[in-house]
C-alpha positions in Angstrom: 0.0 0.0 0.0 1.4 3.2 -0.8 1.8 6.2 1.6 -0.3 8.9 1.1 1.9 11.9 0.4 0.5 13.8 3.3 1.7 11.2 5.7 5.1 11.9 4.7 6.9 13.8 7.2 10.5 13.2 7.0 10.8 13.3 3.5 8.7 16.2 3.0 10.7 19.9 2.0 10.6 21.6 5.5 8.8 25.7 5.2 11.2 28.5 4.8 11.7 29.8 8.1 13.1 33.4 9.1 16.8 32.9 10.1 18.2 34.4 13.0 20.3 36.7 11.0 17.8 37.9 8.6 16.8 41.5 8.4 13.5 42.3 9.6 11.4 45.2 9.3 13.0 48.4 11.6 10.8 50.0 13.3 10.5 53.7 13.3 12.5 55.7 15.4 10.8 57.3 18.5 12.2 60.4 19.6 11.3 59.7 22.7 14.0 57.1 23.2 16.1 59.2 21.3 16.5 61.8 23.3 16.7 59.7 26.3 20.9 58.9 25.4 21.4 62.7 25.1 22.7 63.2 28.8 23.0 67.0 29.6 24.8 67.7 25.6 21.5 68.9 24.2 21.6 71.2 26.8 24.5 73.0 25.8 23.6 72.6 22.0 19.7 74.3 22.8 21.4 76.9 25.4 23.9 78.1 22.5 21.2 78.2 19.6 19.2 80.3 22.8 21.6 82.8 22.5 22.1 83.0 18.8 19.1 83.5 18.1 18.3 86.4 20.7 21.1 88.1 19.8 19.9 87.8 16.2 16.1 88.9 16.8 17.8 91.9 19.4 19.5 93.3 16.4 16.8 93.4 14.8 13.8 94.5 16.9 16.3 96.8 18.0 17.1 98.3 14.6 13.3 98.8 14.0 12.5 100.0 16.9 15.2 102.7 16.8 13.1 103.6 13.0 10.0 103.7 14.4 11.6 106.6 16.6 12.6 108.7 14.0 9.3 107.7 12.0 6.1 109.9 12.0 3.0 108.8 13.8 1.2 107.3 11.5 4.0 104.9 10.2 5.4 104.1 13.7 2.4 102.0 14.5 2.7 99.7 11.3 6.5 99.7 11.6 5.9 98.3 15.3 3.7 96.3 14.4 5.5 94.7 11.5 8.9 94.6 13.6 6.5 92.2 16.3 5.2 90.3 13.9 8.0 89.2 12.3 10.0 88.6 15.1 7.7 86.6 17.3 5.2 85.1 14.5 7.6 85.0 11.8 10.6 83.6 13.5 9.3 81.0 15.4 6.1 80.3 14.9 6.7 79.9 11.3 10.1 79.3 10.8 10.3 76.5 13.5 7.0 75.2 12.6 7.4 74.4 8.9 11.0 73.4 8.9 12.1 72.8 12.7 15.3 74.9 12.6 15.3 78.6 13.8 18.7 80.0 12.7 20.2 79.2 15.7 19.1 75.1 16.1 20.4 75.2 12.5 23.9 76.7 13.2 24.2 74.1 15.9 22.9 71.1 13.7 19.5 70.7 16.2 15.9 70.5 15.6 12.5 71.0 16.8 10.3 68.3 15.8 6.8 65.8 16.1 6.8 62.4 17.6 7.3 61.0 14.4 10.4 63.2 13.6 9.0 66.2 11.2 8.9 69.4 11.6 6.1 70.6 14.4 4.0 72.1 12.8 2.2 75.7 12.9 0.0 74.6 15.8 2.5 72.8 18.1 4.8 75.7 16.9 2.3 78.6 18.5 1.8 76.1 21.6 5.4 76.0 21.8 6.2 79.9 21.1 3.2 81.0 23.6 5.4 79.0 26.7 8.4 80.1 25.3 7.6 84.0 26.8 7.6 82.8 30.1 10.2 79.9 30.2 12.7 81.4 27.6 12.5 85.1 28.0 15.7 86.8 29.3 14.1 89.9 30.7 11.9 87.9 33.3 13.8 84.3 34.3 16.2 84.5 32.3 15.2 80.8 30.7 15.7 79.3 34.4 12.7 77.4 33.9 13.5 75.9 30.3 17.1 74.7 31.4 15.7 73.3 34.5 13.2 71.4 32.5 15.7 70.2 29.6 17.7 68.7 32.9 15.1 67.1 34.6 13.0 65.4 32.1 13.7 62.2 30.6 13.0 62.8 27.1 15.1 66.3 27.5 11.6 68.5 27.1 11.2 72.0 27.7 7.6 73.2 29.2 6.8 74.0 25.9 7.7 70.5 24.2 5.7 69.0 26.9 2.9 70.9 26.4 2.7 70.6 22.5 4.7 66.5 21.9 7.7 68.0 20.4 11.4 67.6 21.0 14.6 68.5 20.1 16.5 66.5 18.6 20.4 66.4 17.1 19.9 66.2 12.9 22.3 63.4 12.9 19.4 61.4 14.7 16.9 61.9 11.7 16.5 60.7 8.5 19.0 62.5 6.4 18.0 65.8 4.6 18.8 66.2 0.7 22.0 67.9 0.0 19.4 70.7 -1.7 17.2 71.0 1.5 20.3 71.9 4.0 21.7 74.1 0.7 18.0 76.4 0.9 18.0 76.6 4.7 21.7 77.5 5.1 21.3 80.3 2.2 17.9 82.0 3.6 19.2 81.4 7.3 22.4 83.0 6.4 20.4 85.6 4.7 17.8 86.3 7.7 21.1 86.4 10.1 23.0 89.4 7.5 20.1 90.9 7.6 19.3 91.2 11.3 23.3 92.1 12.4 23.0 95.0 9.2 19.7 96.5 10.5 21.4 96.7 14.0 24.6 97.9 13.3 22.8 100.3 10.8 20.8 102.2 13.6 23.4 101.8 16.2 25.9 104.0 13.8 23.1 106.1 12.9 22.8 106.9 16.9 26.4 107.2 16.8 26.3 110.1 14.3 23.9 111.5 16.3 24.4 114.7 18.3 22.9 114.5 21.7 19.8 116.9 22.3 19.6 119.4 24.6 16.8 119.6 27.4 15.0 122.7 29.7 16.0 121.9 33.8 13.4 124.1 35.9 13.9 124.7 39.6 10.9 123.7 42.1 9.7 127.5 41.2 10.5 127.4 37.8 12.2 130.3 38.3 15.6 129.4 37.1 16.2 127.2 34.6 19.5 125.4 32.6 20.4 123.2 29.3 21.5 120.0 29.5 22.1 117.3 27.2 19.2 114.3 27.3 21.5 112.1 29.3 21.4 114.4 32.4 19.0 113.7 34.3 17.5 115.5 37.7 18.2 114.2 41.2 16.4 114.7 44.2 18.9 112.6 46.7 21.2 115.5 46.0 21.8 118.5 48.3 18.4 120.1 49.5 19.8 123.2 49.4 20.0 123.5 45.5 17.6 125.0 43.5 18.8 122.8 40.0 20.5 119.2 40.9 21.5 117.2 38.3 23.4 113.8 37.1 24.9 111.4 35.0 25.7 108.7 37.3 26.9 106.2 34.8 29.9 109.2 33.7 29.9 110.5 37.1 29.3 114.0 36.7 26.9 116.5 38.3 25.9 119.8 38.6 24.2 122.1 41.5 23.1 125.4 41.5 22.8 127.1 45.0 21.0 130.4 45.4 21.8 132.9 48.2 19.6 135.9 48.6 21.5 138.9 48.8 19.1 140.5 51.7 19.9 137.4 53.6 23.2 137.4 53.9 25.3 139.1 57.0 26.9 142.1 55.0 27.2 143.4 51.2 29.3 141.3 49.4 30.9 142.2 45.7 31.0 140.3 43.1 34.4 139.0 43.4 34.2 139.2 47.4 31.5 136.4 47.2 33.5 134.3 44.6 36.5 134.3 47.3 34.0 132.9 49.9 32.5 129.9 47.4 36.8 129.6 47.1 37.6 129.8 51.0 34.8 127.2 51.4 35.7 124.3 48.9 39.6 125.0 50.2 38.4 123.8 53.4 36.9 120.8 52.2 39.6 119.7 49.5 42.8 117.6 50.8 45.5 119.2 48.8 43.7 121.6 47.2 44.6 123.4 44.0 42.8 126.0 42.2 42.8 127.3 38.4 42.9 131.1 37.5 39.6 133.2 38.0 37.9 134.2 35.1 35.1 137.1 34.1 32.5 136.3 31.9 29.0 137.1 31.2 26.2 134.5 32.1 22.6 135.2 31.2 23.6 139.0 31.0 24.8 139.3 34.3 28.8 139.8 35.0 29.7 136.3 36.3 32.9 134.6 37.7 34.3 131.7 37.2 37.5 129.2 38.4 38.3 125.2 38.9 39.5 123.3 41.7 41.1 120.0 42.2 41.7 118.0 45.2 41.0 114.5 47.2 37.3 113.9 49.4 37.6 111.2 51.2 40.5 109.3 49.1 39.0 110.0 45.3 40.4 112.6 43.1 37.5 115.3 42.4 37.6 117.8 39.9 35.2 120.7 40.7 34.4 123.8 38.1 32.6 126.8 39.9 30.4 129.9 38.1 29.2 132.4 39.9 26.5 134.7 38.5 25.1 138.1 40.3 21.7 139.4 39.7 20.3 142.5 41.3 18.6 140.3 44.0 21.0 136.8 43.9 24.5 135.3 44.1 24.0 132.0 42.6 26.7 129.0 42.5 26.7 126.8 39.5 29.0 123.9 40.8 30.0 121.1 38.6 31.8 118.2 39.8 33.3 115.2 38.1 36.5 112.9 39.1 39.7 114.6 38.4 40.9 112.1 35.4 37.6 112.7 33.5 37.7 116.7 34.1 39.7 117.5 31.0 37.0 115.4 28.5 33.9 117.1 30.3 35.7 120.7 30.7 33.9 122.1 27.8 30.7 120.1 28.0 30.3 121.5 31.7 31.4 125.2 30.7 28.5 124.8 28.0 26.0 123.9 30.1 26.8 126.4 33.0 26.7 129.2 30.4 22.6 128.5 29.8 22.1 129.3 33.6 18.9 131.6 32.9 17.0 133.6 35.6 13.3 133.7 34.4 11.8 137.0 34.2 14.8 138.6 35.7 17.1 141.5 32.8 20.7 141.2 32.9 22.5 144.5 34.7 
């Protein structure tokens, strides 16, 4: 009897089997587990494209807003408005959204992307970009709360990536771009970049060129009043005693002006008696005092006098120049004071502005 041929089962050709060493399917990549072997390197790499790309969107929210300044009304409000639109909507809503690179992720060869490794998208990107004012801005936390977030979490997430799935991811990680892709971004990135630094330097070299502009000082009263340029500014902690104190803290120089009725004081006093007095008085104060050669001039139409002293207060090397103007009914003292080294600089700045001294209402002799 013959064997059926199902029976046979040694014989019989055994079914192709996988072998151990075959290749199989991959599985997609999941940025989650991706991001997992980073350690603290992506850190660094977002921290650095951080900065890039402030300093970039600075220069030029910066150079537009230093426009809109010299623009009219009506075309400072669409300036601004452009200037805000493009750098907050066009930079990284769009820009991140539809490729995943702002200029700075793409200097440093990172990227924002999806769970599935594209680019975010518009609406993860304005997720993204809204949490990004709070965690990210220098001018409140200083992007404390992004860093601290990038440390903690496994998958390396900001609040923002949290909030909207993304992550950030090193390129090298992804499916390769096209040689023509990286070729686009790195020309219009380099293009955005020249752009940004030009508009800056542009309106900081226009400032430059600049001359400052002068501005009115009023007493309490407003009757006296002096020019100074726009980077004085006034100071109440100064002397009580002085009808006009002002500063420039950051270049250390000041000025007071000190009234003295002349039916107040003890006896009549010239002109050049009084000036000997304001002399006698900062001698007294000075260690080592010297003093420069007295000089007549004519302030506000009144006969005026006017000398410089140098000397040490309390260790520092001050620099003082002294005006003083007579009217019918005043002696006033216009003191300047600055640190020796600087004097020679702001000699003829302070001269200038101690020569507007104006009495309101009040004719020259």
């Amino acid at each position: 009897m013959e064997n059926h041929p199902l029976s046979q089962t040694d014989s019989s050709p055994a079914l192709p089997l996988p072998q151990a060493d075959s290749p199989l399917p991959a599985e997609p990549k999941r940025m989650g587990d991706i991001t997992q072997t980073y350690g603290a390197s992506i850190f660094f790499q977002r921290w650095a494209a951080h900065v890039i790309d402030y300093i970039l969107l600075f220069s030029f929210l910066f150079g537009m807003f230093a426009f809109i300044g010299r623009a009219d009304k009506a075309s400072s409000t669409l300036v601004f408005l452009l200037a805000l639109t493009f750098g907050i909507l066009g930079y990284y809503i769009l820009l991140e959204g539809l490729t995943g690179y702002t200029i700075g992720k793409f200097a440093l060869r990172i990227k924002a992307v999806n769970e599935h490794g594209r680019p975010p998208g518009i609406g993860k990107s304005i997720l993204r970009s809204l949490l990004r004012i709070v965690e990210t801005n220098p001018l409140l936390l200083g992007g404390l709360p992004a860093g601290i977030s990038v440390l903690a979490t496994k998958k390396k997430q900001r609040l923002g990536d949290l909030a909207a799935n993304t992550f950030v991811v090193k390129v090298k990680d992804l499916e390769g771009e096209s040689k023509k892709s990286v070729t686009l971004y790195a020309v219009i990135f380099a293009a955005l970049a020249l752009f940004s630094i030009l508009i800056g330097i542009f309106e900081i070299s226009h400032f430059a060129k600049v001359p400052p502009q002068k501005k009115t000082f009023y007493s309490s009263d407003q009757t006296l009043q002096i020019y100074a340029y726009s980077d004085w500014k006034a100071n109440s902690s100064l002397p009580p005693d002085a009808s006009i104190a002002l500063s420039n803290n950051i270049a250390d120089k000041h000025l007071f002006v000190f009234p003295d009725a002349k039916n107040e004081l003890e006896s009549p006093f010239t002109l050049q008696q009084y000036t000997d007095a304001v002399m006698t008085n900062l001698y007294d104060k000075l260690s080592e005092p010297s003093a420069g050669n007295l000089v007549r001039l004519t302030v506000d139409g009144h006969l005026s006098a006017q000398f410089t002293m140098q000397g040490t207060v309390e260790g520092e090397n001050v620099a003082y120049l002294v005006t003083v103007v007579e009217t019918p009914t005043h002696f006033y003292q216009i003191m300047c004071v600055t640190q020796a080294r600087k004097f020679d600089d702001l000699e003829a700045e302070l001269k200038e502005i101690s020569s507007s001294f104006h009495v309101v209402g009040e004719a020259g002799l």
